[in-house]
N, C-alpha and C positions, 0 to 999 in steps of 0.2 A: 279710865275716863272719869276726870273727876264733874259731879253730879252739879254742883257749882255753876265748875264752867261751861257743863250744857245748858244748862238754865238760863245763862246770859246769851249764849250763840243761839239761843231756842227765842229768845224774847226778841234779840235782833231780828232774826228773820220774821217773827210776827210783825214789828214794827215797818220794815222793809214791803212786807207783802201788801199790809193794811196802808200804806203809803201811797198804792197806788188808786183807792177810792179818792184820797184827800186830792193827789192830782188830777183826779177827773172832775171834782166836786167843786175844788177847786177856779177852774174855768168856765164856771156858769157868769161869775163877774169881771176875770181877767183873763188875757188873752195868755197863750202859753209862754212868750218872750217876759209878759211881765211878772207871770207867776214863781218862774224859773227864775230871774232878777233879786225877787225879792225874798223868796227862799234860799237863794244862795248866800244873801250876805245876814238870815237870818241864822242861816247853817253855821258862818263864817265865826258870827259873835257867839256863838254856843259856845264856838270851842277854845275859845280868848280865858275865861274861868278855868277850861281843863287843864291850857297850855299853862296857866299861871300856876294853879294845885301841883302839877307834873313837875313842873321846874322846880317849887319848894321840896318837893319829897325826894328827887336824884341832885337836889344841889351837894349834897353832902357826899355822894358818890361820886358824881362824875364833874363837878363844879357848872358853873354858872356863865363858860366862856367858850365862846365858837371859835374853832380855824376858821381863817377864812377860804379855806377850802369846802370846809362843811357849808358856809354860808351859800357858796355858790351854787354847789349843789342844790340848797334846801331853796334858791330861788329860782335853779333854772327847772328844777322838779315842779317846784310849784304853779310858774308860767307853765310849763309843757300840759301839766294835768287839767290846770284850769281853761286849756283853750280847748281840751280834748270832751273834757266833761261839760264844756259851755255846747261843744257841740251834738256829744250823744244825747243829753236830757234835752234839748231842742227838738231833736227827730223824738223821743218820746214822747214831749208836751205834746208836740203837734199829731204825734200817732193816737194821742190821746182823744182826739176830738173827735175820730171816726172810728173808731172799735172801742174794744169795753175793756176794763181793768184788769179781768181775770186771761183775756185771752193777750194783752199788752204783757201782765206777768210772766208769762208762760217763754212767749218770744224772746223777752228781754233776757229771762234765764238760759237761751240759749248760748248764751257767752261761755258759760263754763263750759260749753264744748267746743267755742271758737278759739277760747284762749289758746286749748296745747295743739292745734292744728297750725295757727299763726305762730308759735311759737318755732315750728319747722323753719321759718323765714330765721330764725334765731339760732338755728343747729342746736334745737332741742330735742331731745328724742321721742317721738309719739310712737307707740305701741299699738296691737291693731285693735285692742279694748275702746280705745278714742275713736278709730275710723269706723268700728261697727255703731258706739255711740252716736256718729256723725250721719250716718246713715237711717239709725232707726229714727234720729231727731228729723234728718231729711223727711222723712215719712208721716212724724208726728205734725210738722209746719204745712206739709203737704194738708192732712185731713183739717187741719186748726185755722188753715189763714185762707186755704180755696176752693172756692165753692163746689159744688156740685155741675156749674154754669160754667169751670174752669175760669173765673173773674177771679180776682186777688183783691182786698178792700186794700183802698188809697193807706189807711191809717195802721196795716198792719205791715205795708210797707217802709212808711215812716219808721216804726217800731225796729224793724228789724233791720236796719240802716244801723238805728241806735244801737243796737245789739252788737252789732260790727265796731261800732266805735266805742263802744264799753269795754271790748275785749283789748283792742288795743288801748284804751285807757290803764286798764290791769297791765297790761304790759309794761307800759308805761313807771308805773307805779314799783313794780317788780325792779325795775331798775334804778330807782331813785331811790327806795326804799333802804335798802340798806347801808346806803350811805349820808342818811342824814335822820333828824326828827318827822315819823309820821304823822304825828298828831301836828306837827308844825307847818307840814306839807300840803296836808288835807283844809288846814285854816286856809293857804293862800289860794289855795286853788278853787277855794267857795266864791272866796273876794274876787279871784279873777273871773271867774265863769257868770257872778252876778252883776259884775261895770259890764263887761262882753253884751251881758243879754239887754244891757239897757239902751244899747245900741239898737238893734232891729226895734226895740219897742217905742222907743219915738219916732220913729220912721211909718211903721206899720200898724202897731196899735194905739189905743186910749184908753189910758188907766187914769181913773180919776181917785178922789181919794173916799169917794163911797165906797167905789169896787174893792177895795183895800179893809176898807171895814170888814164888808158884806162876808167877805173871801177870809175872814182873820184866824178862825182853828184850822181851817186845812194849809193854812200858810204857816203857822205856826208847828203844825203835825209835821207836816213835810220837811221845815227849815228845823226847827231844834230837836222832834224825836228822832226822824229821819237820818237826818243829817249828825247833828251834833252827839246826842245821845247812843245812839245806835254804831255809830262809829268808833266812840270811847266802849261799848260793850264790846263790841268787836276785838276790838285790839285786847283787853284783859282779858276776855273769856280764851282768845286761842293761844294765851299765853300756857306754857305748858303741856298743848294740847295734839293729841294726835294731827295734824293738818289734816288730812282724808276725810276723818269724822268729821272735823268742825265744818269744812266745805257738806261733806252731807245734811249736817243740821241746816246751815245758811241756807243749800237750795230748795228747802220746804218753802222759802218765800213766795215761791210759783203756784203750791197747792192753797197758799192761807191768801194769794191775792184774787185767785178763785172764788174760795170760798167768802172772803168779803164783799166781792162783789153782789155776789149773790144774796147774801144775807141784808148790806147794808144799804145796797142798789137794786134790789130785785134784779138782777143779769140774769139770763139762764142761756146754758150752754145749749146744742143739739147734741143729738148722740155722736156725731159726727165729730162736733170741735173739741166732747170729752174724750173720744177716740183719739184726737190728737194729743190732749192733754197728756192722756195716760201713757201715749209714746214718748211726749216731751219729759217725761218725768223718768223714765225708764232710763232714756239717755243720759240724763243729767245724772243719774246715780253710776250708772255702767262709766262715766267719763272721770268720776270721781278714784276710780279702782288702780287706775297704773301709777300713781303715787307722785313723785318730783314734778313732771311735766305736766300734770293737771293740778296743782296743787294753787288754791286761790285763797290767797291769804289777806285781798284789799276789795272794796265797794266805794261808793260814792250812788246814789243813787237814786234815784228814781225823782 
């Protein structure tokens, strides 16, 4: 494993994790339709410089001219992701508003064990290392999201909706992916997911352009480290790189969006919700071990 590319996959998931303070911090001035809107096409433009750097350095290999086969692909990938991604980060925005960052983290990383399950729909092979994963994560959502009271909060179900449609996003993506540019892919689908959200936001909220001030580093966290930066880490760092590992390093997202919570929101868990935690992390690592079918090689997020 070269030292490098953990470094990058290491600094990803810190950005990823700590991403989820700026969406919660976020929405003290805008509502989550608008926040999500305007991070997305913040996300969008980040990656316009990458696309353009990218294209000058493989023109010389692979030239500068699409099939238009690849085309179609690289737009219907990119509408599918961005309808899918308009709608998972919605149920996050809005999980966001009634539960807290570190326990939003945690859920949301429950994907990496929804992926190779959903994948079954796919005649993929899951091994029973996932179904025990599946299992002890059932248990870790169990202590992490309900209460003692047997009540479920509104916003960890929002959350966990999202989780479900993140997994099939990565699905998604899985299949688009190697037949076209991802860095290409991922620009459209910011674009499409942030016109999407500007939809319910004139409808439903009021964003004026103080809110937009007021809101401008967690908007900017979210749309260009988040998004744009963390996405190009991503893709170089797991170039060359065991996939297993690198999914391991990625999933620390869950412990570092805890831990910012705490640090940078005062949050505090109960022993109860870090009892889930420590389950939710156990899985995420156990789900990482049967290799092809668990193997998560794309994000968009948070």
């Amino acid at each position: 494993m070269r030292k490098k590319n953990a470094c990058m996959l290491f600094l990803t998931a810190f950005i990823w994790g700590t991403a989820f303070v700026a969406q919660s911090v976020g929405m003290d001035y805008l509502g989550p339709f608008g926040f999500n809107g305007i991070r997305s096409f913040i996300g969008g433009i980040a990656l316009l410089p990458c696309i353009y750097l990218l294209g000058k350095l493989n023109k010389g290999e692979k030239g500068n001219v699409e099939n238009s086969g690849k085309r179609k692909d690289l737009i219907a990938g990119g509408l599918s992701c961005g309808v899918i991604l308009f709608a998972a980060s919605s149920m996050q925005q809005l999980g966001l508003q009634y539960t807290t960052a570190g326990k939003a983290g945690f859920i949301t990383a429950f994907y990496i064990v929804l992926v190779p399950v959903l994948g079954i729909f796919l005649k993929q092979k899951t091994g029973w290392k996932v179904w025990l994963a599946v299992a002890i994560a059932l248990a870790g959502l169990y202590f992490l999201c309900i209460t003692e009271s047997f009540s479920i909060g509104k916003g960890d179900i929002y959350v966990f909706i999202g989780a479900l449609l993140f997994s099939l996003h990565i699905l998604v993506i899985d299949h688009f992916a190697p037949k076209t540019d991802g860095v290409k892919m991922s620009c459209i689908q910011f674009f499409v997911a942030g016109a999407l959200s500007l939809i319910p936001m004139m409808f439903w909220e009021t964003t004026t352009a103080d809110g937009i001030v007021k809101s401008w580093i967690p908007l900017l966290y979210a749309g260009v480290l988040s998004s744009g930066v963390a996405y190009t880490l991503q893709i170089i760092g797991q170039k060359n790189m065991n996939p297993t590992i690198a999914s391991l390093i990625l999933s620390l997202e869950s412990c570092i969006s805890v831990l910012a919570g705490w640090v940078i929101l005062g949050e505090q868990l109960s022993v109860r919700e870090s009892m889930g935690c420590v389950l939710m992390f156990v899985a995420i690592i156990l789900a990482q071990i049967p290799g092809p079918s668990s193997e998560i090689a794309q994000k968009e997020a948070c």
